[in-house]
C-alpha positions in Angstrom: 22.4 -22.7 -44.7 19.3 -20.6 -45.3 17.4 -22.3 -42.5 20.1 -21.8 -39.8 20.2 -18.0 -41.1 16.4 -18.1 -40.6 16.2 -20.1 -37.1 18.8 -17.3 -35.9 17.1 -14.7 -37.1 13.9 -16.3 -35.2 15.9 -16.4 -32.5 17.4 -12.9 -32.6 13.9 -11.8 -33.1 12.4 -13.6 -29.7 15.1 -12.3 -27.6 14.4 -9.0 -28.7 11.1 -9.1 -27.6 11.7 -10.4 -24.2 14.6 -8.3 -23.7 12.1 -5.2 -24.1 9.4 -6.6 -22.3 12.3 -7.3 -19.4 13.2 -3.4 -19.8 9.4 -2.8 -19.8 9.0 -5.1 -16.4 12.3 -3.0 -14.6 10.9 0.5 -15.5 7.7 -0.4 -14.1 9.2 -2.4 -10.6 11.1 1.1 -10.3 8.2 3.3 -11.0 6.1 1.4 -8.4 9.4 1.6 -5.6 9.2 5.5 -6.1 5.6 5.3 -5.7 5.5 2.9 -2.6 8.6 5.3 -0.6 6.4 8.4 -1.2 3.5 6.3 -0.3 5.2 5.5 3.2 6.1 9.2 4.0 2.7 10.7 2.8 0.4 7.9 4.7 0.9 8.7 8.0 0.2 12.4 7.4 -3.3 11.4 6.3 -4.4 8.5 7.8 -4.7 7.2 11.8 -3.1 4.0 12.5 -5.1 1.5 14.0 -3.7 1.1 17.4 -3.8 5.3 18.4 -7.6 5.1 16.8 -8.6 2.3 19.2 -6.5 3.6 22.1 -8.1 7.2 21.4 -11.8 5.0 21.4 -11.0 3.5 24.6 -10.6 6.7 26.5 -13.7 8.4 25.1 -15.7 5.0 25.9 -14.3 6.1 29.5 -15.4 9.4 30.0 -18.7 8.5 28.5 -19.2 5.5 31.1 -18.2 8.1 33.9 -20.5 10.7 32.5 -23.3 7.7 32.4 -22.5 7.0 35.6 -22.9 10.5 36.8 -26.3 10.5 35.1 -27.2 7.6 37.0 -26.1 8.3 40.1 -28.0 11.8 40.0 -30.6 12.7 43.1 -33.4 14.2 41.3 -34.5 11.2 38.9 
């Protein structure tokens, strides 16, 4: 009888432990959702996305090739 009292007790004692490290693991997924929503309000505030900074590069690479072409096409070279 003593070593079913001891194999529950070893028992007990394991899911214990993984029920806190599961409540450990939950508090930390939800920590990280609250994180990643204020993460994708603030970002866009900050930071350019890709697509407006290359369309924004394309059109000054425009005026600069008129303004070159001005230059080039200038009578008193």
């Amino acid at each position: 009888m003593e070593n079913q009292h001891l194999i529950n007790a070893l028992i007990g004692g394991g899911f214990a432990i993984l029920g806190w490290f599961a409540r450990e693991l939950w508090g930390a997924v939800k920590e990280l959702r609250a994180d990643l929503a204020t993460l994708r309000e603030d970002l866009p505030k900050e930071y350019v996305a890709k697509d407006d900074y290359r369309e924004d590069i394309r059109e000054i690479k425009a005026m600069l090739a008129k303004i070159f072409e001005k230059l080039e096409n200038k009578a008193d070279k």
